[in-house]
C-alpha positions as CSV (number, residue, x, y, z in Angstrom):
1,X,11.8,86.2,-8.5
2,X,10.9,87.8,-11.9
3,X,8.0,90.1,-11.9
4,X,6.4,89.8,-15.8
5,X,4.3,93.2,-17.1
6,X,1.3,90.8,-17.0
7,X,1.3,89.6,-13.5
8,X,2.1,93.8,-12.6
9,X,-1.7,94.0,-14.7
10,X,-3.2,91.5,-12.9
11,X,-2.4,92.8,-9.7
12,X,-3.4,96.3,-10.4
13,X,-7.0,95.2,-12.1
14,X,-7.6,93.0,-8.7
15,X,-6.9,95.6,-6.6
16,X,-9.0,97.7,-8.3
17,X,-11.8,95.6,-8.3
18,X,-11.0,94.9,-4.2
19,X,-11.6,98.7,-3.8
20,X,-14.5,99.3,-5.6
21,X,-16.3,96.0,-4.2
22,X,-15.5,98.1,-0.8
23,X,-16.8,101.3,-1.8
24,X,-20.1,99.5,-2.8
25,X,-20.1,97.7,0.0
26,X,-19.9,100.7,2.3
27,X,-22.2,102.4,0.9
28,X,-26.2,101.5,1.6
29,X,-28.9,104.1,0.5
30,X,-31.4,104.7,2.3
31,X,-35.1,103.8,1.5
32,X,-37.3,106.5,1.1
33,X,-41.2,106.2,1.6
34,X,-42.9,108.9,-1.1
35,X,-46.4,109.8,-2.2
36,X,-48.4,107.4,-3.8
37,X,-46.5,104.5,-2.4
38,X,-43.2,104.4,-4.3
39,X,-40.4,103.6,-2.7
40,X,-37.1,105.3,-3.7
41,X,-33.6,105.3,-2.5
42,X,-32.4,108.8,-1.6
43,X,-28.6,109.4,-0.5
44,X,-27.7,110.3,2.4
45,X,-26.0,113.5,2.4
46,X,-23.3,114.7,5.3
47,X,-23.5,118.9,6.6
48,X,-22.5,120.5,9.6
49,X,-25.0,122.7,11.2
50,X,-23.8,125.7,13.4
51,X,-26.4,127.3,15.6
52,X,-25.8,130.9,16.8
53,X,-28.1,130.6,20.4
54,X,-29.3,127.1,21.1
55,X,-27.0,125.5,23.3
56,X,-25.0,122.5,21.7
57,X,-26.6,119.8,23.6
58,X,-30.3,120.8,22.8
59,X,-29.6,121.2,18.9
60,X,-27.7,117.6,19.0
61,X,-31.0,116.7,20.4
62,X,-33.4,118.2,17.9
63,X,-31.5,115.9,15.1
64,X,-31.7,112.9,17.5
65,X,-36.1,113.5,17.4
66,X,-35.9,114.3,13.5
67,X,-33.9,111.0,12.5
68,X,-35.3,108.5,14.5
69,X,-35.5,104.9,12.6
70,X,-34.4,106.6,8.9
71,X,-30.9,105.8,9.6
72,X,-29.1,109.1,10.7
73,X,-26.2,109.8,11.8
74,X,-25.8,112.4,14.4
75,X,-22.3,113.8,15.7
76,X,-21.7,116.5,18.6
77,X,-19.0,118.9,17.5
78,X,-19.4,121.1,21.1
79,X,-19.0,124.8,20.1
80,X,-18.9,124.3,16.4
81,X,-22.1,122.6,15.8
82,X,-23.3,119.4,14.8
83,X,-22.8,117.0,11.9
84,X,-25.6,115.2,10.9
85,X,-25.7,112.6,7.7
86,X,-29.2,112.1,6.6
87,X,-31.4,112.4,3.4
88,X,-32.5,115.8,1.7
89,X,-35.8,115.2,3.8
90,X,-34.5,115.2,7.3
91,X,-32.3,118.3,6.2
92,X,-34.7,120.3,5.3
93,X,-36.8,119.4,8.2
94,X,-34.1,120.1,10.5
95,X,-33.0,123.5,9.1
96,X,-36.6,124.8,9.9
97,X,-36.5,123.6,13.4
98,X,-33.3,125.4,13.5
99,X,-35.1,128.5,12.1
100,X,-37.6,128.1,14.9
101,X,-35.6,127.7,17.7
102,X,-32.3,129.2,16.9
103,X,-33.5,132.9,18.3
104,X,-31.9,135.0,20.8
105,X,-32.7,134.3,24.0
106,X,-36.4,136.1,25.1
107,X,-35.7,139.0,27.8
108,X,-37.4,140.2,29.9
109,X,-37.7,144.0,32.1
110,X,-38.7,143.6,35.8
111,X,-39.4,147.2,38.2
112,X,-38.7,146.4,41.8
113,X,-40.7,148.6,44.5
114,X,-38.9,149.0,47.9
115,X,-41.2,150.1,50.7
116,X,-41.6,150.6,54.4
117,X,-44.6,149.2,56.1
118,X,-45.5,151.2,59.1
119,X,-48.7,152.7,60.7
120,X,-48.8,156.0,59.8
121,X,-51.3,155.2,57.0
122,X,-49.6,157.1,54.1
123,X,-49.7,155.8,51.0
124,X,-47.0,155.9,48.7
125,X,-47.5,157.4,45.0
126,X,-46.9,154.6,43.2
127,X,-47.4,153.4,39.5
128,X,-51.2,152.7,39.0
129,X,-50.4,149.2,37.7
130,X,-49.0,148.5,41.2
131,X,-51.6,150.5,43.5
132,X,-54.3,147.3,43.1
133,X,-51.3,145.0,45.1
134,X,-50.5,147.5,47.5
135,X,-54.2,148.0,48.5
136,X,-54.6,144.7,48.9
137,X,-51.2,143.9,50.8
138,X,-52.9,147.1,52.7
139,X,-56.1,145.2,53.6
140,X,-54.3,141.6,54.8
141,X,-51.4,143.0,57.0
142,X,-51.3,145.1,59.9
143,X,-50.0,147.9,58.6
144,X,-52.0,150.8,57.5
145,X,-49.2,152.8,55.9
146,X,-46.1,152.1,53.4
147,X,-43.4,154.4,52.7
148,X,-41.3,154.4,49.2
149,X,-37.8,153.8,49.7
150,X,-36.6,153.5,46.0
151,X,-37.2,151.8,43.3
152,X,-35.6,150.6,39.9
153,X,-35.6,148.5,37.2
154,X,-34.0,145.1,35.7
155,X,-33.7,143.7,32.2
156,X,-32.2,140.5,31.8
157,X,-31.9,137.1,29.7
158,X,-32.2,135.4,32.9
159,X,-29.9,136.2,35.1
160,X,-30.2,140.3,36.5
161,X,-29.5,142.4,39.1
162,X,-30.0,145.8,40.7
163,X,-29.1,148.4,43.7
164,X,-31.5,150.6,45.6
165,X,-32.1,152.6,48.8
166,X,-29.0,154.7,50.3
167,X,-25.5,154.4,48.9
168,X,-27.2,151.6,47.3
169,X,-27.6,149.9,50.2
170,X,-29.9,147.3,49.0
171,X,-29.5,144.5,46.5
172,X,-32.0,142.6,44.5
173,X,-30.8,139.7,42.3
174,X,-33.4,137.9,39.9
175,X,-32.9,134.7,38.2
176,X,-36.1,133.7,36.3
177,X,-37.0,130.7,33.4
178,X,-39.8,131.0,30.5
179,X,-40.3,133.1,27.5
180,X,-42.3,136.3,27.8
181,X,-43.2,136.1,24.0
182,X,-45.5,133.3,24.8
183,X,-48.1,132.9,26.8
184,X,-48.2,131.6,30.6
185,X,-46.0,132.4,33.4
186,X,-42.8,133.1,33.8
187,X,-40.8,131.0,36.9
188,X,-39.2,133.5,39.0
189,X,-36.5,130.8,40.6
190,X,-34.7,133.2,42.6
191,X,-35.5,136.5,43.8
192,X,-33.1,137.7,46.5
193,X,-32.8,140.6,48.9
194,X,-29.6,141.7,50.6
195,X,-29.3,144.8,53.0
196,X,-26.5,146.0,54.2
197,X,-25.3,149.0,56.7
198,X,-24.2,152.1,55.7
199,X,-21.6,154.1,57.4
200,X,-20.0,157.4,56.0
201,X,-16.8,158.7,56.5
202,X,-14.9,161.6,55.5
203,X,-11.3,161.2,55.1
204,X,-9.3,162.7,57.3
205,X,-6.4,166.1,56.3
206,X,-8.6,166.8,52.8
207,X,-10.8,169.1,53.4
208,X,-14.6,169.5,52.1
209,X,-14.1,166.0,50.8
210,X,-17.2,164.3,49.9
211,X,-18.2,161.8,52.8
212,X,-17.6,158.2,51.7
213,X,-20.4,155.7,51.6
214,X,-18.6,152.0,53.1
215,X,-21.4,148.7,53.1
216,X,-21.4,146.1,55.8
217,X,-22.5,143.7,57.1
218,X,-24.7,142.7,54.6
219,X,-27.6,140.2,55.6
220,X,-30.3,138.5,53.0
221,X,-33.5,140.2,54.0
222,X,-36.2,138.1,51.3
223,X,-35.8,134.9,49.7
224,X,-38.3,133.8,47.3
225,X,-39.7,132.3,44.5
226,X,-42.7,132.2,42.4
227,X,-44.6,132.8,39.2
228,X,-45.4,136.1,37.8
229,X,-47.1,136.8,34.3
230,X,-46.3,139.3,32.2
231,X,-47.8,142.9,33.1
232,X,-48.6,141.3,36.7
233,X,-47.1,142.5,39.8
234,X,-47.0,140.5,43.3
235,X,-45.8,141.1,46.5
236,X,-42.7,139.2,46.8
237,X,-42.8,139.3,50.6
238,X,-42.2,141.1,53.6
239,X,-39.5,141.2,56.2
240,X,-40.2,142.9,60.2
241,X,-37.5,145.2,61.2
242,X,-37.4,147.4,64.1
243,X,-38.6,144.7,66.9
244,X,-41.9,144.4,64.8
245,X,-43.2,148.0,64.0
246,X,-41.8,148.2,60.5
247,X,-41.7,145.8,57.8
248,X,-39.6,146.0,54.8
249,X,-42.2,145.0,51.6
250,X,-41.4,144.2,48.0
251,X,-43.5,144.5,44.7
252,X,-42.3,143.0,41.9
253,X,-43.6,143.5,37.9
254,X,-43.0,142.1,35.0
255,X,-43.2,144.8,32.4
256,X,-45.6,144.6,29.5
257,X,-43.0,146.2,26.9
């Protein structure tokens, strides 16, 4: 078959025109409501959004609420953002959500009071924004006396944790959900103690060697969870030892900081 320079044109214009009927074909802008009532077409325009704290899933579902019936197109990229095709509107719109929830995630500082319940009828010195709890804890049990094993503090994101008493006998771990720099109460949805026995030893053929401090046996004395404000403290609980006489008690506060 001979190919002449004309029917080599031919083909070339038609396949031309094929791709640019595709191109338009492809393409469908998207209507636009403005002020005053006119309707314009606005393209739609593709970026890739990259938040710094907002977990993936809840930025891919801030885009999702923004487009709605305007015709979006909203991809999840996992750890390197989103992509999101929309008009110049829903951009915009979008990038100040991002601005408004894109923050580091709210801490939070927590001091933990560690005291022995007994009936001696001591009170402990304790921080003044703490007494008002222990005088009532001091009115509804039994016990007319506490004693202050240790105490310490936690700051944390949302997940903390801390040792007190002897050898650090003691462990308190905190889990809690909410933002202190708003207002209501913050969900303590975990707050755990552990004790565990302390036995020293001094290793044998060295000497004046420090004693060594060993931990076992650890058992979880408190388990609990509740809500707390911010500059509030509560008595987390309380937990008998000794057959009964003693109690161990916990007061927990949420720093105002």
């Amino acid at each position: 078959m001979v190919t002449t320079n004309r029917s080599r044109a031919g083909a070339r214009t038609l396949l031309s025109l094929l791709m640019l009927l595709a191109m338009t074909l492809s393409y469908v802008p998207t209507v636009d409501a403005q002020e005053g009532g006119v309707v314009t077409a606005q393209e739609q325009v593709l970026r890739v959004y990259n938040p710094r704290f907002l977990h993936p899933d809840n930025a891919v579902a801030l885009a999702y609420q923004l487009c709605g019936q305007s015709g979006c197109e909203v991809s999840s990229m996992g750890d390197q953002g989103v992509m999101l095709r929309a008009v110049p509107r829903v951009h915009a719109e979008y990038e100040m959500l991002l601005l408004e929830r894109d923050v580091p995630p709210a801490t939070q500082e927590f001091r933990v009071i560690l005291l022995r319940a007994d009936q001696s009828g001591n009170m402990p010195d304790v921080p003044a924004d703490a007494r008002p709890a222990l005088e009532d804890l001091r009115d509804m049990l039994a016990y007319t006396g506490f004693e202050m094993i240790d105490s310490g503090w936690l700051r944390t994101s949302g997940f903390g944790s801390t040792t007190l008493g002897e050898a650090g006998s003691f462990s308190v771990q905190l889990m809690f959900a909410g933002d202190p720099r708003q207002d209501g109460a913050l969900l303590i949805e975990e707050f755990e103690l552990v004790h565990s026995q302390v036995f020293w030893e001094t290793p044998e053929g060295e000497g004046d060697t420090v004693p060594r401090a060993h931990l076992a046996d650890p058992k979880r004395v408190l388990n609990s969870q509740f809500g707390i404000h911010v500059g509030e403290t509560v008595v987390v609980g309380t937990s008998r030892a000794n057959g009964g006489n003693e109690a161990l008690v916990v007061l927990l506060t949420a720093l105002d900081r």
